[in-house]
C-alpha positions as a printed NumPy array, in Angstrom:
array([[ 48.028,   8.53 ,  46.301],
       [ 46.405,  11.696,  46.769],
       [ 42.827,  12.242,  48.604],
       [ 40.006,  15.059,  48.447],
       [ 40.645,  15.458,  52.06 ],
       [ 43.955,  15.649,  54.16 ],
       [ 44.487,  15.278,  57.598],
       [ 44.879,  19.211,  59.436],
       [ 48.659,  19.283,  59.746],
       [ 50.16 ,  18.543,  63.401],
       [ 50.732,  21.3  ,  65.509],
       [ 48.106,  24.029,  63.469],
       [ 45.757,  23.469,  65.947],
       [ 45.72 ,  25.271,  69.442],
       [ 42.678,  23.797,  72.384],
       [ 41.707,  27.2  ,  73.799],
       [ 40.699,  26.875,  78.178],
       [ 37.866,  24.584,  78.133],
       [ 37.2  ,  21.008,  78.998],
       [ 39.5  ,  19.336,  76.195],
       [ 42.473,  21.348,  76.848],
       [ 41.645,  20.274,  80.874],
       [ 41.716,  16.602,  79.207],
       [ 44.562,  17.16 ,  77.34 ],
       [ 46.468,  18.158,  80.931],
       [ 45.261,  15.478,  82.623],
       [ 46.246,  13.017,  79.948],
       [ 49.804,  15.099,  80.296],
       [ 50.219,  14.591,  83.683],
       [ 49.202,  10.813,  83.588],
       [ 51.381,  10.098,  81.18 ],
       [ 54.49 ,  11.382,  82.75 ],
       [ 53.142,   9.997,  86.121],
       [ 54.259,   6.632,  85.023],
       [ 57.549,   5.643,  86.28 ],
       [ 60.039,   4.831,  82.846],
       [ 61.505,   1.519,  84.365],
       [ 57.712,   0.371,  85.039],
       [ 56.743,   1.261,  80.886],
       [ 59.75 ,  -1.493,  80.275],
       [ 59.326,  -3.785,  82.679],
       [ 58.299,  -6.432,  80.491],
       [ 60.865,  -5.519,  77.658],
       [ 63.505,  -5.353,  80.688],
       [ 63.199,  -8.678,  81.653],
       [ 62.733, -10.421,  78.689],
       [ 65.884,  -8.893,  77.587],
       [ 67.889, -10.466,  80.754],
       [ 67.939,  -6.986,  82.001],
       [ 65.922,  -7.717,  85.208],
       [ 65.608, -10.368,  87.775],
       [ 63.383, -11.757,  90.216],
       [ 64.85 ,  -9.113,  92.444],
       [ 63.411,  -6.373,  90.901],
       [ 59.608,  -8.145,  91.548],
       [ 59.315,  -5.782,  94.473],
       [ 57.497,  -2.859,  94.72 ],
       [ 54.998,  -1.087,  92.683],
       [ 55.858,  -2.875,  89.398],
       [ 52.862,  -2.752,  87.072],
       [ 50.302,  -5.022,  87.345],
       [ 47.249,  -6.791,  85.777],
       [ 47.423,  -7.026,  82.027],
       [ 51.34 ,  -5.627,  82.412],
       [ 52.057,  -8.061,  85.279],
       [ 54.759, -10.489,  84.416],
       [ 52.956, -13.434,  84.754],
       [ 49.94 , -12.121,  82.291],
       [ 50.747, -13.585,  78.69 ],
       [ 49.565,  -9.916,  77.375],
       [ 52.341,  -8.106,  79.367],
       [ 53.889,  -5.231,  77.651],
       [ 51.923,  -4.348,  75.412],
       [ 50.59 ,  -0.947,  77.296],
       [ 54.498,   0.578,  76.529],
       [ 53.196,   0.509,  72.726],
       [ 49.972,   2.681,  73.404],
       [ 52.291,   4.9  ,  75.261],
       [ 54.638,   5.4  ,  72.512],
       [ 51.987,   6.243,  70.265],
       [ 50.248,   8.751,  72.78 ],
       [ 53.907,   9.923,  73.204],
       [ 54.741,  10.584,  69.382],
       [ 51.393,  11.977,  68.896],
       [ 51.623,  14.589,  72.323],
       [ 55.139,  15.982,  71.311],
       [ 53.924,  16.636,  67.872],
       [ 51.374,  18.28 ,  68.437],
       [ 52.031,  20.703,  71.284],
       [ 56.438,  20.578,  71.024],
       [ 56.375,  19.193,  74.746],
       [ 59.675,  18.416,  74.953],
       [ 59.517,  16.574,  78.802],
       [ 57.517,  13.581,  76.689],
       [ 59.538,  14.295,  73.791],
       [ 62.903,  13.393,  75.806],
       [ 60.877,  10.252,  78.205],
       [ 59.924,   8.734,  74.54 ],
       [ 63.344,   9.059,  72.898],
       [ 64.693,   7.416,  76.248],
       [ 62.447,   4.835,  76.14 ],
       [ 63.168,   4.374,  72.434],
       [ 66.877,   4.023,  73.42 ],
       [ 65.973,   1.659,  76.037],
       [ 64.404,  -0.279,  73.595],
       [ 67.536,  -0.697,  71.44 ],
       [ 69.06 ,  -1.63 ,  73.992],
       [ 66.416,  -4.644,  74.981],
       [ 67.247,  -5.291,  71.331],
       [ 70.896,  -5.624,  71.238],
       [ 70.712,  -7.876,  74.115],
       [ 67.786, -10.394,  72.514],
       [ 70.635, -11.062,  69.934],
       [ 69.668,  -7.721,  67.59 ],
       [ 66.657,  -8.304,  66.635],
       [ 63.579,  -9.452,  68.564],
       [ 62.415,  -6.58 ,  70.901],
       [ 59.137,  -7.874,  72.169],
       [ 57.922,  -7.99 ,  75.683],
       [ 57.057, -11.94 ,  75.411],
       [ 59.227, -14.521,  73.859],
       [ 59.667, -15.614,  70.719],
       [ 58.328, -19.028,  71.835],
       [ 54.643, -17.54 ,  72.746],
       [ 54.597, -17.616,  68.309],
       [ 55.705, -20.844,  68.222],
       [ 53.518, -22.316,  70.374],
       [ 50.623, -21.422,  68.71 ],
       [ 52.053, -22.367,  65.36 ],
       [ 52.085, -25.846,  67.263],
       [ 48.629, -25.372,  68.418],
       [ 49.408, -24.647,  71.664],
       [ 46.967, -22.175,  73.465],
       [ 48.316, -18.973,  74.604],
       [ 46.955, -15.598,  74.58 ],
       [ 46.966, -13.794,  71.679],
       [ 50.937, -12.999,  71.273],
       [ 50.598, -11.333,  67.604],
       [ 47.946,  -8.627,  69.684],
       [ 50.916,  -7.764,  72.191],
       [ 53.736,  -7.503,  69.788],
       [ 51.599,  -5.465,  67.546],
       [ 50.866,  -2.94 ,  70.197],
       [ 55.112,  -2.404,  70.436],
       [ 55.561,  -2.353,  66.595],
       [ 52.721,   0.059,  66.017],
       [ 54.71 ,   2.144,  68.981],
       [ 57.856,   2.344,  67.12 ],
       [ 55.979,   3.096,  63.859],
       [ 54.452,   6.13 ,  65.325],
       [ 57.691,   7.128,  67.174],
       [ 58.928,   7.692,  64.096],
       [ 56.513,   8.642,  61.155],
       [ 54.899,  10.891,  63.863],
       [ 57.446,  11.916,  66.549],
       [ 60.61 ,  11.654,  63.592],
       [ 62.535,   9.715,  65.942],
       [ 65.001,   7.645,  63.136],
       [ 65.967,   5.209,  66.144],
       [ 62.624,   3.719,  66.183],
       [ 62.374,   2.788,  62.288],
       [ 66.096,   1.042,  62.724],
       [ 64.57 ,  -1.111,  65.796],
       [ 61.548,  -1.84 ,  64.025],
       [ 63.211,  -2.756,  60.483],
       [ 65.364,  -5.194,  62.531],
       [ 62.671,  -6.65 ,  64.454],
       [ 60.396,  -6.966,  61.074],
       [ 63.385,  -9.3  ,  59.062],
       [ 62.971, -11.738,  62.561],
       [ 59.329, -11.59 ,  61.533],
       [ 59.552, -11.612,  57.761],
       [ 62.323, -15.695,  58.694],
       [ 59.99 , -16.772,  61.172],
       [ 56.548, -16.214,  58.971],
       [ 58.888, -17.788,  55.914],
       [ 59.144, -21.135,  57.541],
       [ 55.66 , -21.989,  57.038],
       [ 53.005, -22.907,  54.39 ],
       [ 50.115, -20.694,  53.315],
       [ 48.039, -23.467,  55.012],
       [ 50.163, -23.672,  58.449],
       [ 49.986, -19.547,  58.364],
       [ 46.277, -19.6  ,  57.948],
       [ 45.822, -21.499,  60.834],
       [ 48.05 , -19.213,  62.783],
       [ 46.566, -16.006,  61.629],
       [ 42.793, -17.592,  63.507],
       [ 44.545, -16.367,  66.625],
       [ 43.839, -12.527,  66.844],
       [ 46.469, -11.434,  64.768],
       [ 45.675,  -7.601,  65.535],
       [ 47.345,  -4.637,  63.727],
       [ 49.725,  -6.849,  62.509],
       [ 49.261,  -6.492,  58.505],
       [ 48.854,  -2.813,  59.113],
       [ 52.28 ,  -2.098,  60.255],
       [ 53.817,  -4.488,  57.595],
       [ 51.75 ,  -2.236,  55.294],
       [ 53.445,   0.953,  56.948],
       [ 57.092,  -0.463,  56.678],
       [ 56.522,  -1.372,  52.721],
       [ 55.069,   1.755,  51.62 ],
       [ 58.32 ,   3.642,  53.46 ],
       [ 60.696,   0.8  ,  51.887],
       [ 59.724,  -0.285,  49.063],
       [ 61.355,  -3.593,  50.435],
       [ 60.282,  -7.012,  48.938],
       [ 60.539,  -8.649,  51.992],
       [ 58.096,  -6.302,  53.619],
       [ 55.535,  -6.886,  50.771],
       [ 55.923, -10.57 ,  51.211],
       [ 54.835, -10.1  ,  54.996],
       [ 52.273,  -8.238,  53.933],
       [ 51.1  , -11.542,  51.565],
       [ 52.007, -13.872,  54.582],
       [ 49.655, -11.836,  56.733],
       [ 46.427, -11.891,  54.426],
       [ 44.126, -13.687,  56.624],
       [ 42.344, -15.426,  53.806],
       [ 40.076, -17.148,  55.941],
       [ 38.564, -14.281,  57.275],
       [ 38.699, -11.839,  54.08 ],
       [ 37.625, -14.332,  51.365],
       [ 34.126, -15.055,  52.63 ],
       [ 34.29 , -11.484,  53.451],
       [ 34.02 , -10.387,  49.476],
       [ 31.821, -13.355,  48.616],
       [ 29.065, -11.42 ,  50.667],
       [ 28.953, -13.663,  53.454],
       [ 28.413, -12.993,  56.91 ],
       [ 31.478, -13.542,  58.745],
       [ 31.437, -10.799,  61.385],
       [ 28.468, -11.69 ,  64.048],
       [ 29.661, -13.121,  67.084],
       [ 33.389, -12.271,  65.998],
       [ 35.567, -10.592,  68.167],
       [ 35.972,  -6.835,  66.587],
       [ 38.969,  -5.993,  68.801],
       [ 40.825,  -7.896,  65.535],
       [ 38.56 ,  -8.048,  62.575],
       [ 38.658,  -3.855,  62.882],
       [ 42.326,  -3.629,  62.96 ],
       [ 42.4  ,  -6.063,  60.056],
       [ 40.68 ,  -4.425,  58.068],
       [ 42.579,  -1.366,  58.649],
       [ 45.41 ,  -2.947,  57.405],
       [ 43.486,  -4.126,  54.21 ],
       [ 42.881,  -0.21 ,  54.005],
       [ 46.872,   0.196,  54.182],
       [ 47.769,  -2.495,  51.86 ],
       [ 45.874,  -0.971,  49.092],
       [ 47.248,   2.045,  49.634],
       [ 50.345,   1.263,  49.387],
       [ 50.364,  -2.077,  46.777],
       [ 47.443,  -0.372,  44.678],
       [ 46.128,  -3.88 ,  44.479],
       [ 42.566,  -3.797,  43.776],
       [ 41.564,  -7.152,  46.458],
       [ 42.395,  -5.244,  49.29 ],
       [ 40.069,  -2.461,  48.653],
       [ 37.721,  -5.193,  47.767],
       [ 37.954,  -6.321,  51.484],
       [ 37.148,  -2.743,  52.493],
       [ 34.422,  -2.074,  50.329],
       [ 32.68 ,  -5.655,  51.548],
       [ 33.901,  -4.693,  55.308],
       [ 31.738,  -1.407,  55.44 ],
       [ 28.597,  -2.822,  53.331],
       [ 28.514,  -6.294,  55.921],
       [ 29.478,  -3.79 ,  59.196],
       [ 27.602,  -0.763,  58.603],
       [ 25.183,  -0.346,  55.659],
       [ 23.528,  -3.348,  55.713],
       [ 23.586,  -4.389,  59.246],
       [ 20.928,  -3.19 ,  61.482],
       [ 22.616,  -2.784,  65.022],
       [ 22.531,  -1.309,  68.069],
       [ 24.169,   1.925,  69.736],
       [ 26.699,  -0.224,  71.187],
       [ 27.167,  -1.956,  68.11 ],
       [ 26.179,  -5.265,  66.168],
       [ 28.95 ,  -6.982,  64.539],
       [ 30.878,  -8.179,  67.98 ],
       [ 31.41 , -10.679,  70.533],
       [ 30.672,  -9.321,  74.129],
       [ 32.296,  -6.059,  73.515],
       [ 30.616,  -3.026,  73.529]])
């Protein structure tokens, strides 16, 4: 599909000495900062990699502590940040810490039986296929998946495509077991990014089984009464409806089916052009 306006190519751009290229350095320099073992912490030990010995130290904490039910999902921003940095500039010290991670990764993989790579286990998905409250899973997995997507479409690392292709057929049997019915329920619990990088994987494939997770992940509940003009977005948290959307965006890019840019269409009218809101927004659910 071709577009009036195209993204400025990677790497054509140069920040001059002012306060973005300062930015830029400090964003540099944080990102290395970060200790590799602590970025897969999470992916470590649900791999059987790491024990209760290594709980010592200055293993990361909050949201990335292992008892958080969000845990790991910071190593996926960091990929992306990664794949984005080395493209851009050719800095070849995050260039080589993101391939090792990558590596890393595969190996995390190889030991969860070759396919499931997340940093929270399989179970969390289960449990809230049963019901069973626990805190957003599909948000954390999404954040690794979206990781290894940009590892490789942006930082051309072939590794990460492999990892993720395996990780997406655990994905594509697990999602298969259930009705549209039990999957709508399921899809309620901030599914994230999730359709988006489903979206990503068919239009590189071509593979049927990544346009039926793609059909699995159409969160009907949320996009139907979206086109029928009603007002499903006050008071809802935007963290997931945004991301959502984006991967409505995708899927009609890449399936040329006419509902998903539908969705998109009544997305902006209901979020933007005819909602009056404030500066901080108007469409949320105590974010800002």
């Amino acid at each position: 599909m071709q577009y009036p306006l195209q993204p400025v190519r990677r790497g054509s751009v140069k920040l001059l000495p002012d306060i973005f290229q300062q930015r830029a350095a400090v964003n540099r320099s944080y990102m290395l900062s970060l200790k590799t073992e602590n970025l897969l912490q999470n992916h470590y030990i649900e791999a059987g990699l790491w024990g209760p010995r290594y709980f010592v130290g200055d293993m990361h904490g909050g949201w990335e502590s292992p008892t958080c039910q969000l845990r790991g999902h910071f190593l996926g921003h960091w990929l992306s940040a990664a794949a984005s940095l080395a493209a851009t500039t050719g800095d070849q010290e995050v260039r080589g810490k993101a391939d090792y991670i990558i590596g890393e990764l595969a190996r995390c993989q190889q030991e969860n039986g070759g396919e499931w790579v997340g940093s929270v286990p399989e179970k969390y998905l289960d449990w809230i296929a049963r019901g069973k409250h626990v805190w957003a899973p599909h948000y954390t997995l999404h954040k690794t998946l979206m990781g290894l997507w940009d590892m490789y479409a942006i930082g051309g690392n072939a590794q990460a495509l492999e990892i993720l292709v395996k990780w997406a057929r655990w994905f594509h049997r697990w999602s298969g077991a259930f009705s549209q019915e039990q999957m709508d329920e399921i899809l309620d619990v901030e599914t994230g990014g999730m359709l988006e990088v489903w979206a990503n994987l068919y239009g590189l494939t071509g593979a049927r089984e990544h346009l039926e997770l793609i059909e699995r992940y159409d969160r009907r509940r949320f996009f139907d009464p979206l086109v029928a003009g009603e007002d499903v977005l006050t008071n809802m948290h935007m963290n997931t409806t945004i991301p959502e959307v984006h991967g409505a965006a995708r899927a009609w890019e890449v399936t040329g089916d006419a509902r998903w840019r539908q969705i998109v269409d009544a997305y902006w009218r209901s979020g933007d052009t005819e909602r009056g809101y404030y500066i901080t927004g108007g469409q949320t659910n105590g974010e800002v």
